[in-house]
C-alpha positions in Angstrom: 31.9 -0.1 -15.5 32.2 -3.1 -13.4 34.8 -3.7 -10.2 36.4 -5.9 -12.5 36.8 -3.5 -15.7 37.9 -0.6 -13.4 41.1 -3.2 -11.8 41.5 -3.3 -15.5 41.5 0.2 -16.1 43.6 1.3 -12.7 46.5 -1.3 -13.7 47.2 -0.4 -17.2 48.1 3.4 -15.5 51.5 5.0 -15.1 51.6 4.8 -11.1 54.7 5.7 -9.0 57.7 7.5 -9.4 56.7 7.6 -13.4 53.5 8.6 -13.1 54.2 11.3 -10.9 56.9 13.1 -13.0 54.6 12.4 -16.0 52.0 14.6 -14.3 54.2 17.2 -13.7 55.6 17.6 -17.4 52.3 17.8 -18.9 51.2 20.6 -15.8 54.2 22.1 -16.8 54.0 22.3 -20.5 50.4 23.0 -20.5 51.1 26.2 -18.5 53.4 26.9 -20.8 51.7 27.0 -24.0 48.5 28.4 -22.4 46.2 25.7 -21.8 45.8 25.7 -18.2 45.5 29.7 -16.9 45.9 31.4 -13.3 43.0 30.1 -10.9 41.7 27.3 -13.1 40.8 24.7 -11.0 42.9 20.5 -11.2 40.9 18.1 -10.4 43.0 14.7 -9.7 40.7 12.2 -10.8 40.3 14.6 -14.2 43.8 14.7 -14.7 44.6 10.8 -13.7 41.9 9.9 -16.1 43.2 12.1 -19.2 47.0 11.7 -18.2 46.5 8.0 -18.0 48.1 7.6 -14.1 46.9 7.0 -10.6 45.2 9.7 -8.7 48.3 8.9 -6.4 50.4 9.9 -9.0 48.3 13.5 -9.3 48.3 14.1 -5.6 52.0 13.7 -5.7 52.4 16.1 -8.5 50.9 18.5 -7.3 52.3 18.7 -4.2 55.6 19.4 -6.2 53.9 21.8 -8.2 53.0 23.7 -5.3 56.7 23.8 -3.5 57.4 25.4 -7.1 55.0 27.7 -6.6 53.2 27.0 -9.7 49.9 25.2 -7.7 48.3 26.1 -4.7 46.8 23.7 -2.2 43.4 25.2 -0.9 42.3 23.5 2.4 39.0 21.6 1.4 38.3 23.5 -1.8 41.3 21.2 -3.9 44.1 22.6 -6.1 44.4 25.6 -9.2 47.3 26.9 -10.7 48.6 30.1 -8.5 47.7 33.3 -9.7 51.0 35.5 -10.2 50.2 39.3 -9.2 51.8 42.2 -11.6 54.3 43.0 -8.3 55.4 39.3 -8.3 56.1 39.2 -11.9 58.1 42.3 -11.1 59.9 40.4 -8.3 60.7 37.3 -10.7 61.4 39.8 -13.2 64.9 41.4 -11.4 65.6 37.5 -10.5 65.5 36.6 -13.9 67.4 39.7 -15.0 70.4 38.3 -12.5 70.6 34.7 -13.8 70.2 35.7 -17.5 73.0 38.0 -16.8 75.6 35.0 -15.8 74.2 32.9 -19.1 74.9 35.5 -21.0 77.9 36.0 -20.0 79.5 32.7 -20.0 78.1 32.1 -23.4 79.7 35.4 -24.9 83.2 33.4 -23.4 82.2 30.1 -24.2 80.0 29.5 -27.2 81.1 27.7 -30.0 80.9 28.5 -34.0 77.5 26.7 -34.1 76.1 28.4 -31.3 76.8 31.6 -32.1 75.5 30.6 -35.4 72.1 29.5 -34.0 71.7 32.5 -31.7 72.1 34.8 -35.1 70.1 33.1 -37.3 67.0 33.3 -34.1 68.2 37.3 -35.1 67.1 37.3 -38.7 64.0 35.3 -38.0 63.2 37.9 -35.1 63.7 40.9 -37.9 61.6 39.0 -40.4 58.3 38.4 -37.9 58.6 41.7 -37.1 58.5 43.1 -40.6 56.0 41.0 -41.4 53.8 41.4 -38.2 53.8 38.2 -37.1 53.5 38.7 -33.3 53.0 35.6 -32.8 56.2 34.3 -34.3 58.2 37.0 -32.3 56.7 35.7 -29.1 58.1 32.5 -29.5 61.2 33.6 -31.2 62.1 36.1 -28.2 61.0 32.6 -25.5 63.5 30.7 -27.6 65.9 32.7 -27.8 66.0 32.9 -24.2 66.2 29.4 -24.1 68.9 29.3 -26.3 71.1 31.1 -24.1 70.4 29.3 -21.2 71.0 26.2 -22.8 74.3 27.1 -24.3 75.4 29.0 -21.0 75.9 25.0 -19.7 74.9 26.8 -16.3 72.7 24.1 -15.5 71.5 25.4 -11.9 70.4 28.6 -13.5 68.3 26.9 -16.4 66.7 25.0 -13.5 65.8 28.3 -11.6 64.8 30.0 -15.1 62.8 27.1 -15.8 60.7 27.9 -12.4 60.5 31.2 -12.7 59.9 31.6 -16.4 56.4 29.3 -16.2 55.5 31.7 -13.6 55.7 34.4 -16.5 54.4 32.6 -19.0 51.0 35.0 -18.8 52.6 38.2 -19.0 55.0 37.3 -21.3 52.7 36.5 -23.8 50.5 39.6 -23.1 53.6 41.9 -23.3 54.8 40.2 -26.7 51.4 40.8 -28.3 51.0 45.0 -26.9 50.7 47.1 -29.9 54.6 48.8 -30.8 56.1 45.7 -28.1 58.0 43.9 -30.4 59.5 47.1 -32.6 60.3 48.8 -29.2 61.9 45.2 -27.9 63.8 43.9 -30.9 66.3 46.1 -30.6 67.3 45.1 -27.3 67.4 41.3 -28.0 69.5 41.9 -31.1 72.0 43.7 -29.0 72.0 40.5 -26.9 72.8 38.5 -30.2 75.2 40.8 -31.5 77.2 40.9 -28.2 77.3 37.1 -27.6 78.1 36.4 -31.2 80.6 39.1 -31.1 81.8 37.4 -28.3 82.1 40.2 -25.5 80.6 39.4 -22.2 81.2 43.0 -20.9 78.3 44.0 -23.3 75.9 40.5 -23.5 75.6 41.0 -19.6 74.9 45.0 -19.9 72.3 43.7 -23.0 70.6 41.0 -21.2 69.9 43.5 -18.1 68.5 46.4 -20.3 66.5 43.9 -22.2 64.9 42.5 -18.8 64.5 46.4 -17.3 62.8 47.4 -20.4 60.3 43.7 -19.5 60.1 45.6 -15.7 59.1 48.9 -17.3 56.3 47.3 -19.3 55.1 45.7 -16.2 54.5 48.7 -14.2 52.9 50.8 -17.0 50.7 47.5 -17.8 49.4 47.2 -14.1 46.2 48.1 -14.0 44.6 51.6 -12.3 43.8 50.0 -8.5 47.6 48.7 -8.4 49.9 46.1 -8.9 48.0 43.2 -7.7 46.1 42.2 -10.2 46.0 41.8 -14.2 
């Protein structure tokens, strides 16, 4: 390509304050749905040529990325995504289970016919891909139902904090969904987290959001493999 093709090329590119919260969404969701893993390596002129933004841009990102401790920085070796031990996800785990525990709460006071509506209906479709095996399904149903909460909690600094720690967990979460007997031994707990918010006592969504996120710590430390907790 010549000098002049590549000005081309470098000025049609998101650059700035764009490009670098661009970079940083697609890091983001790409964790989240699996496609970049603990340890794999980001290049920045890789991900500025398929993200379509400055290398700037990247270099930017990442830095944020790694105050969220989602990247690590390796002196002279580049960036990967941090790996997240088993005792970490443990530690993020009991965070989790405190700030869930306010959402739920203010959403059993708060939520409004539709909500509540919502959250039951993500109830039935939990019972149905359970009855018909679809893991899969469940594994997204339980993230989303999560999410729902949140949302509707209107506790915005929690959803940001969740929002952190929750790509952290994307890994296990996904790994605990699919375990043989997971979802029949979870569902239970996450419908009594629907029925209480939709009954509209906060008394028992908070009580039903912290067994639901002890049983997820339990599962941890039976998943952990034989030489200990720091690895998976």
């Amino acid at each position: 390509m010549s000098e002049r093709s590549q000005q081309q090329v470098t000025s049609t590119r998101i650059r700035g304050a764009a490009g670098r919260l661009h970079v940083g969404e697609q890091i983001r969701r790409a964790l989240w749905v699996g496609e970049l893993v603990p340890g794999q390596r980001l290049v920045e002129q890789d991900l500025a040529d398929r993200l379509g933004v400055t290398r700037s841009s990247v270099r930017e990102a990442l830095l944020d990325l790694a105050s969220d401790d989602l990247v690590e920085l390796v002196p002279n070796r580049g960036a990967r995504i941090r790996v997240v031990s088993v005792e970490e996800a443990i530690q993020i785990t009991e965070c989790r289970s405190a700030l869930e525990r306010l959402c739920a709460r203010r959403v059993a006071e708060h939520a409004d016919e539709a909500q509540r509506a919502a959250l039951a209906e993500v109830g039935e479709q939990l019972r149905k891909a359970v009855a018909e095996g679809d893991f899969e399904a469940y594994s997204t149903l339980n993230r989303g139902l999560h999410d729902m909460i949140i949302d509707f909690s209107g506790q915005a600094v929690a959803r940001r904090q969740l929002e952190r720690l929750n790509t952290q967990m994307v890994r296990f979460q996904f790994r605990l969904a699919m375990r043989p007997g997971r979802p029949q031994e979870s569902l239970p707990q996450l419908l009594a987290i629907v029925d209480a918010v939709t009954s509209g006592d906060p008394d028992a969504a908070e009580a039903a959001a912290e067994a639901q996120l002890a049983g997820v710590i339990e599962q941890l430390r039976v998943s952990a493999p034989p030489n200990g907790l720091n690895g998976w």
